[in-house]
C-alpha positions in Angstrom: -12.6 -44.4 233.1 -13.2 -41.9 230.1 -13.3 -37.7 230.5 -16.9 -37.9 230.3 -17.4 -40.7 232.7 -15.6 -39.0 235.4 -17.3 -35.8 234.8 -20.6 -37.7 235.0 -19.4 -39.0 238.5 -18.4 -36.0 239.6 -21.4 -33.6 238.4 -23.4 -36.1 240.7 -21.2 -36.0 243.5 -21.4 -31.8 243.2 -24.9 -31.9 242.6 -24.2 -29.8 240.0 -26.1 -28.8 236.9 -24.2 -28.2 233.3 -25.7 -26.0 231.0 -24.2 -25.5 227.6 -24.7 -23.3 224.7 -25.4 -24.4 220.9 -22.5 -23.5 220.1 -19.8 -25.4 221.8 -18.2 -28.4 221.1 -20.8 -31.1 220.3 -18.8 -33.6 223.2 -19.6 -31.0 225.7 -23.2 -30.9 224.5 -23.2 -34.6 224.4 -22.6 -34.4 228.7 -24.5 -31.3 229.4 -28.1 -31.4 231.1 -29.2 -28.9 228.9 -28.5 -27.2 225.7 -29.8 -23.7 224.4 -29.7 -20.4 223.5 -29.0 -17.6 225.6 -32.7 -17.5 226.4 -33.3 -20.6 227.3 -29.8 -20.6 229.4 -31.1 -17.6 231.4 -34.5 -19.1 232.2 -32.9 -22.6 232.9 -30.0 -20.9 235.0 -33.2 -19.5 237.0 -35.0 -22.2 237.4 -32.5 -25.3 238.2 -31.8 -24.1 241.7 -29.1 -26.5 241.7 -26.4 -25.6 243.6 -23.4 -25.9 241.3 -24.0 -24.8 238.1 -21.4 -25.7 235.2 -21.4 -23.1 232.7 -20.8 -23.8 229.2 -20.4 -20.8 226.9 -18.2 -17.3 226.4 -18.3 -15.4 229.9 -20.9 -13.3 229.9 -23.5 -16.1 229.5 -21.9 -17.4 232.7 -22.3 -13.7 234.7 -25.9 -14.3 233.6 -26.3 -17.8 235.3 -24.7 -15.9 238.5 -26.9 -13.2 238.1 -30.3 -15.1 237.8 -28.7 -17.8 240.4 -26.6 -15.6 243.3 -26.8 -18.5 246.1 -25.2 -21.3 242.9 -21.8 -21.2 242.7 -21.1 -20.7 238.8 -18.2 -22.4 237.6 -16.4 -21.1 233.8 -14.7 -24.1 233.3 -12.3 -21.7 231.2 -11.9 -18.0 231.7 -10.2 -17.2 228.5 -13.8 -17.8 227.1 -14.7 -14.2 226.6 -16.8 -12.6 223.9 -15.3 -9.8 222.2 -18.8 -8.2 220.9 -19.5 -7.7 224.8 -16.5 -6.2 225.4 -17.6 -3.7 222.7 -19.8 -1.7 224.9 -18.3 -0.5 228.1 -19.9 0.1 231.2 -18.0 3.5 231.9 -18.7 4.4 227.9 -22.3 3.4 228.4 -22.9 4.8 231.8 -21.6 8.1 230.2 -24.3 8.0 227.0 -26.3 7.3 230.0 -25.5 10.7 231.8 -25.8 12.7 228.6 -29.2 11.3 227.0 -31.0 10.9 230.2 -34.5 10.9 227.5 -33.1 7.6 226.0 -34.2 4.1 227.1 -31.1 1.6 226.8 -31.8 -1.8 225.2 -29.1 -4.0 225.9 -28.6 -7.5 224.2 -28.1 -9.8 226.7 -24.2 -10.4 225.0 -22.9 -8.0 227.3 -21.0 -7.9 230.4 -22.3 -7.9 234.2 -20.9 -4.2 234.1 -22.7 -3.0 231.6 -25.5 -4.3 232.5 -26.3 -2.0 235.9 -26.0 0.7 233.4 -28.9 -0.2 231.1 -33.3 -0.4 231.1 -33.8 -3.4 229.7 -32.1 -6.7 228.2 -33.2 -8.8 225.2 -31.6 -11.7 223.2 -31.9 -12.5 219.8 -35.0 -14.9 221.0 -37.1 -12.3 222.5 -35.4 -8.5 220.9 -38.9 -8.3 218.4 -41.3 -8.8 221.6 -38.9 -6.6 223.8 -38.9 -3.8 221.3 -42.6 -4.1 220.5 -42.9 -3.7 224.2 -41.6 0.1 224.2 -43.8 3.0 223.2 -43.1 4.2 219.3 -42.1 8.0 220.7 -39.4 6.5 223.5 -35.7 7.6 222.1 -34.2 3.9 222.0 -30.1 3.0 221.9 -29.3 -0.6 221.3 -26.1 -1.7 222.4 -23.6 -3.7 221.8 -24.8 -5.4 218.3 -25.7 -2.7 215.1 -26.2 -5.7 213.0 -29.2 -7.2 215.7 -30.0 -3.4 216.0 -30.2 -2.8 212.1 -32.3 -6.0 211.6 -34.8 -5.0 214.1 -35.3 -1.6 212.7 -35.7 -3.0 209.1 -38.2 -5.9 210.4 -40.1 -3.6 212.9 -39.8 0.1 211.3 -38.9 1.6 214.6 -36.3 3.8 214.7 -33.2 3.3 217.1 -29.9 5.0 217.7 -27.1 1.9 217.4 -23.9 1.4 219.2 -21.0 0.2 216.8 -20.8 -3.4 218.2 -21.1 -6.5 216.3 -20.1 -10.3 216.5 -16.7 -10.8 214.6 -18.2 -14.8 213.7 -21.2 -13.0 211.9 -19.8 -10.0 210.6 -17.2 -12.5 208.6 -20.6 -14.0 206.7 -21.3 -11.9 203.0 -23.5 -11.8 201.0 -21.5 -14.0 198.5 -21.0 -16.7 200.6 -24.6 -17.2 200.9 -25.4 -17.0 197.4 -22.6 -19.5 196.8 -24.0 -22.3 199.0 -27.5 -21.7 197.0 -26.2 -22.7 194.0 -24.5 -25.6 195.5 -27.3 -26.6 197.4 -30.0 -25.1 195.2 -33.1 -27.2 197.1 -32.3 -25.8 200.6 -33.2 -23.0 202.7 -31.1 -20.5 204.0 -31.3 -20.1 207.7 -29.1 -17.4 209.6 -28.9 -15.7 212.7 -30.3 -11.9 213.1 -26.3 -10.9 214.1 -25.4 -11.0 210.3 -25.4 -8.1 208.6 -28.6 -7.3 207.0 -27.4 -7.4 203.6 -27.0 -11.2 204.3 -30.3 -11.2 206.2 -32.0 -9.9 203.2 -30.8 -13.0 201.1 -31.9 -15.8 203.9 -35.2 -17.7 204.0 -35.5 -16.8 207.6 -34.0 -14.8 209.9 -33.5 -16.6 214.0 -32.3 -17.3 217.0 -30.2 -20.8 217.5 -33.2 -21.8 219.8 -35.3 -20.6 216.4 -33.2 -22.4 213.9 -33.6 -25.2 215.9 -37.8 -25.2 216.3 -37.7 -24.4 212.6 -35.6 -27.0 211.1 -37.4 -29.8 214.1 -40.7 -28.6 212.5 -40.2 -28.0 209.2 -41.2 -30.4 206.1 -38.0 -29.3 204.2 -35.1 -32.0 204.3 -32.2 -29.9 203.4 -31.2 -26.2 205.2 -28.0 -24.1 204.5 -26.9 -22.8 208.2 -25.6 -19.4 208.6 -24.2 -19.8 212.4 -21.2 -20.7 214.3 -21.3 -23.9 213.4 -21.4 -25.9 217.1 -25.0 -25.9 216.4 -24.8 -28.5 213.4 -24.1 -31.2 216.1 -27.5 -30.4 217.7 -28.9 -30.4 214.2 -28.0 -33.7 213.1 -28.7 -35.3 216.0 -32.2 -34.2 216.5 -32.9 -34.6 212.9 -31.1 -37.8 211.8 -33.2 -37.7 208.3 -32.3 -34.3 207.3 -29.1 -32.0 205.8 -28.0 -29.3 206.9 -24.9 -27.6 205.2 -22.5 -24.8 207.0 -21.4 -22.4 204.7 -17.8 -21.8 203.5 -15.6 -21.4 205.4 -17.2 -22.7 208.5 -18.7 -19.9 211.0 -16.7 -20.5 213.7 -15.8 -18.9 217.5 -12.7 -19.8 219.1 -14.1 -18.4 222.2 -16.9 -21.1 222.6 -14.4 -23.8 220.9 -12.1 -22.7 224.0 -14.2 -24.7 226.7 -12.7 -28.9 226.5 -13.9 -31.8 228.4 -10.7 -31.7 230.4 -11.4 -28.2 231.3 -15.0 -29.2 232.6 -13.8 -31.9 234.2 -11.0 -29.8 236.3 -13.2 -27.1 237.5 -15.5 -30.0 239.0 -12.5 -31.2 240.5 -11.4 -28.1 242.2 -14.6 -26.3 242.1 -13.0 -23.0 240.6 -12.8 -21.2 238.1 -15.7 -19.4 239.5 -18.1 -16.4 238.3 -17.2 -13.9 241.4 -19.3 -10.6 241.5 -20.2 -8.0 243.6 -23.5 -8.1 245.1 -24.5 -4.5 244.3 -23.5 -5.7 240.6 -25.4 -8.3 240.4 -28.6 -6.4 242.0 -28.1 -3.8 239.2 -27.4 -6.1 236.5 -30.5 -8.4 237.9 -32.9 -5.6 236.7 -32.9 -5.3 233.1 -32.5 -9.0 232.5 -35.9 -9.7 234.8 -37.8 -7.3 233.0 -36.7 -9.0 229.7 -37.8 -12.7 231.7 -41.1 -11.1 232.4 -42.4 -10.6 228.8 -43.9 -13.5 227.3 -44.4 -14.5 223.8 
């Protein structure tokens, strides 16, 4: 019996749900129940009530799952699988700009950890961050943590001001300017999509500017054949196989996160087995953390 057979078995022996971001290997896409973004992770890792979940992704999308999901046991099928932008922004760091700006409202993208989390107002991903900022009045002092490239694109799109904490994602900080210009002229009929965590010299140059979930509508919807993707390139194996009669080009060299790579079928198929490793946190934490990230849920498009 292959991996992915006897993960299959086992997933329905667990009653377990797996949910998996866009960006991980396309075989553990190919066996998940659901594939997304980290805003459609968080409102499928409310809603499943299943209770097993099978989390696919860099840690802190897995402390979410728990966090929207307490009574699920959340299983990280590898907990090497961290994300080093979260770990940029600190709870005790944060709770201290806390202490000392008590006049500032905290916006934290959801890329952060449980921790830091309990210390903030509000959560937002790169989905919703427009509609969450639109949300606050224009005189509120903002700080948005952990990502100034998110944060810098937000206050260029929206012309709001906001203080920025010196975060960013080392996969999207590693895309310039010349890389996109260079995939134009070899691919001079297609558009350039990339994701708001680039820098916004490289936002500047794309045809549009979104989420994975985004890329994804826009590329399903759109009458264009060909699109130059500027994202960690797991999602290209959503891509093609949603939209068999199109092309879609990564750029050079290949976006790419060795912490979402990290996550194999053999390790998905081991913490079924022995039901660990598991998302553990401390139920003050998670009532904290639970908070901001339900306020972000509760604005709508």
């Amino acid at each position: 019996m292959s991996i992915a057979r006897k993960i299959l078995h086992l997933k329905e022996e667990r009653n377990a749900v797996i949910l998996a971001h866009n960006y991980v290997n396309g075989e553990i896409q190919d066996i998940a129940d659901f594939v997304g973004d980290s805003l459609e992770l968080s409102l499928k890792a409310k809603a499943c009530r299943a209770p097993v979940i099978v989390f696919c992704g860099v840690r802190f999308m897995a402390e979410t799952a728990k966090i929207l999901s307490p009574d699920s046991i959340v299983l990280h099928p590898n907990p090497n699988a961290g994300c080093p932008m979260a770990d940029m922004a600190d709870a005790s760091a944060v709770a201290q700009y806390r202490a000392e700006h008590p006049d500032t409202l905290i916006v934290a993208y959801v890329n952060t950890t449980a921790e830091t989390k309990t210390a903030v107002d509000i959560c937002c991903t790169s989905g919703n961050a427009e509609r969450v900022i639109r949300t606050i009045p224009p005189e509120q002092k903002i700080l948005f943590l952990p990502d100034a490239n998110l944060g810098a694109n937000l206050i260029a799109k929206l012309n709001r001001p906001m203080e920025l904490w010196p975060g960013y994602c080392p996969t999207h900080h590693r895309i310039f300017p010349e890389t996109v210009e260079k995939a134009r002229k070899a691919h001079p009929g297609a558009l350039v999509l990339v994701h708001p965590e680039c820098h916004p010299n490289v936002v500047r140059l794309a045809d549009q500017s979104l989420s994975t979930g985004g890329m994804l509508k826009f590329v399903r919807e759109s009458e264009h054949r060909e699109f130059i993707i500027g994202t960690e390139c797991g999602i290209l194996h959503r891509m093609r196989k949603d939209n068999p009669g199109k092309k879609f080009y990564p750029l050079e060299p290949n976006p790419l996160c060795p912490n979402m790579k990290k996550i194999t079928l053999e390790d998905v198929l081991f913490s079924l087995q022995d039901m660990e490793p598991r998302i553990r946190l401390n139920p003050e934490v998670i009532g904290k953390a639970r908070a901001p990230i339900e306020k972000m849920l509760e604005i709508r498009p």
